[in-house]
C-alpha positions in Angstrom: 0.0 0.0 0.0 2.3 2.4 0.7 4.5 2.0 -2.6 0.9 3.0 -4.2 0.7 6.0 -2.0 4.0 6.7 -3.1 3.9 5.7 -6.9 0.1 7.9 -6.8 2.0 11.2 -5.0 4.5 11.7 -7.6 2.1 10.7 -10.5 -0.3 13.4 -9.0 2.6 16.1 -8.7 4.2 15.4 -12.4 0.6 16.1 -13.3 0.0 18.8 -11.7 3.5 21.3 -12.8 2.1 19.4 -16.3 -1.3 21.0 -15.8 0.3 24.4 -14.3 2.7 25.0 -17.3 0.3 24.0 -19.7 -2.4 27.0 -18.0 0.4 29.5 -17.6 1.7 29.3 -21.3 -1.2 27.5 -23.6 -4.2 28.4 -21.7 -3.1 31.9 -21.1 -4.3 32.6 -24.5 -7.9 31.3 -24.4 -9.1 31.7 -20.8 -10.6 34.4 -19.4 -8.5 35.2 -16.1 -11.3 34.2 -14.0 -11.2 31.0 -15.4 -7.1 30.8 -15.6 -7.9 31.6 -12.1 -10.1 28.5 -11.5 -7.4 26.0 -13.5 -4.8 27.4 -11.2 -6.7 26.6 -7.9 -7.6 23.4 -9.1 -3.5 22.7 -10.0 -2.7 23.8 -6.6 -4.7 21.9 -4.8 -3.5 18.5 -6.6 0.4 19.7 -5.9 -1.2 20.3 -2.0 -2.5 17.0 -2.4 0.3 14.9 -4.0 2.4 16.6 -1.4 0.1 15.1 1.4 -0.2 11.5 -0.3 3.9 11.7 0.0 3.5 12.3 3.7 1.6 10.0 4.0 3.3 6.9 2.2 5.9 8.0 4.4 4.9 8.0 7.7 4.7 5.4 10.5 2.8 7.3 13.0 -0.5 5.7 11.1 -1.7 2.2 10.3 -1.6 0.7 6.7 -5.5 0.7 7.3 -5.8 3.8 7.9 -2.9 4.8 4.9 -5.4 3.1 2.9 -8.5 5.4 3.7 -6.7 8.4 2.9 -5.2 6.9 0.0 -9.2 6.6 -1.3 -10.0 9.8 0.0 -7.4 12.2 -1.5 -7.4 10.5 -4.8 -11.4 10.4 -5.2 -11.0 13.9 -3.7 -8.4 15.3 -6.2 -10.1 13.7 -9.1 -13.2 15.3 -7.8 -12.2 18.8 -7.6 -9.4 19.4 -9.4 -10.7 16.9 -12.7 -14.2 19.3 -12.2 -12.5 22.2 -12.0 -10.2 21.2 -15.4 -13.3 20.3 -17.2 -15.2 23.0 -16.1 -12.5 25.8 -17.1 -11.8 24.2 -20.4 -15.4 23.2 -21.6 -15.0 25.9 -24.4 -12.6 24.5 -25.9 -13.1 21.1 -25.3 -16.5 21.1 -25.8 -17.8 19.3 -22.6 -20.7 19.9 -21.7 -19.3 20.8 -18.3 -22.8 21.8 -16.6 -23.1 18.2 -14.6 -19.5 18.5 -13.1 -20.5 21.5 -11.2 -22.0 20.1 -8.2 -18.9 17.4 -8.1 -16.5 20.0 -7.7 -17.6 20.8 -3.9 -17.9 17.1 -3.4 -14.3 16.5 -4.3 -13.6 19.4 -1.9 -15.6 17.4 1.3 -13.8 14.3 0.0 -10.5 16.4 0.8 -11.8 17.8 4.1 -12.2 14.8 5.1 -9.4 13.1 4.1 -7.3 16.0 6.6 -9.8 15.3 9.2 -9.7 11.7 9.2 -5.8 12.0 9.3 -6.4 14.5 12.5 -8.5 11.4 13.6 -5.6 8.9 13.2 -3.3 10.6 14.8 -5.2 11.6 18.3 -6.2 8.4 18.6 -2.6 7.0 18.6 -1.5 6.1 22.0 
């Protein structure tokens, strides 16, 4: 499990300096800033996140079990919000109808929350 943490963090983090260069030079051109805006918080939140799956795969304060929950929960959260937020920024040129990934954006975001909270959890609980 926590060579898949591991293998997941840096796959998430090449992604995401992928993703940021690709809004700060190609995107730059065809997004309004709002929405360059939008990209960018969605980019930093999967570095944040990749960052925290590291951690995590690292540790030994927590058990594989409970490696494994967070594992799920950041990487449904990150697909969640930041995928949403890619899809919903670029549905012009895409062409994705991008209206049905609104609402999943803020459930990627509890998905997150709760993935920091359960960790909080893990940790107190530890004797």
């Amino acid at each position: 499990m926590e060579k898949k943490i591991l293998l997941a963090a840096c796959i998430l983090g090449f992604l995401a300096i992928i993703f940021g260069a690709f809004g700060a030079h190609a995107l730059k051109k065809t997004l309004t800033p709002e929405q360059l805006n939008s990209f960018e918080t969605g980019v930093k939140y999967q570095m944040y996140h990749a960052l925290f799956l590291l951690f995590i795969g690292m540790t030994q304060v927590i058990s594989l079990k409970e490696k494994a929950v967070l594992f799920y929960l950041v990487l449904v959260g990150v697909l969640f919000f930041s995928g949403s937020i890619y899809i919903l920024t670029t549905s012009a040129i895409t062409g994705i109808k991008s209206k049905i990934f609104g609402p999943i954006t803020p459930l990627g975001g509890l998905f997150l929350i709760f993935s920091w909270g359960y960790l909080f959890y893990a940790i107190l609980t530890k004797k």
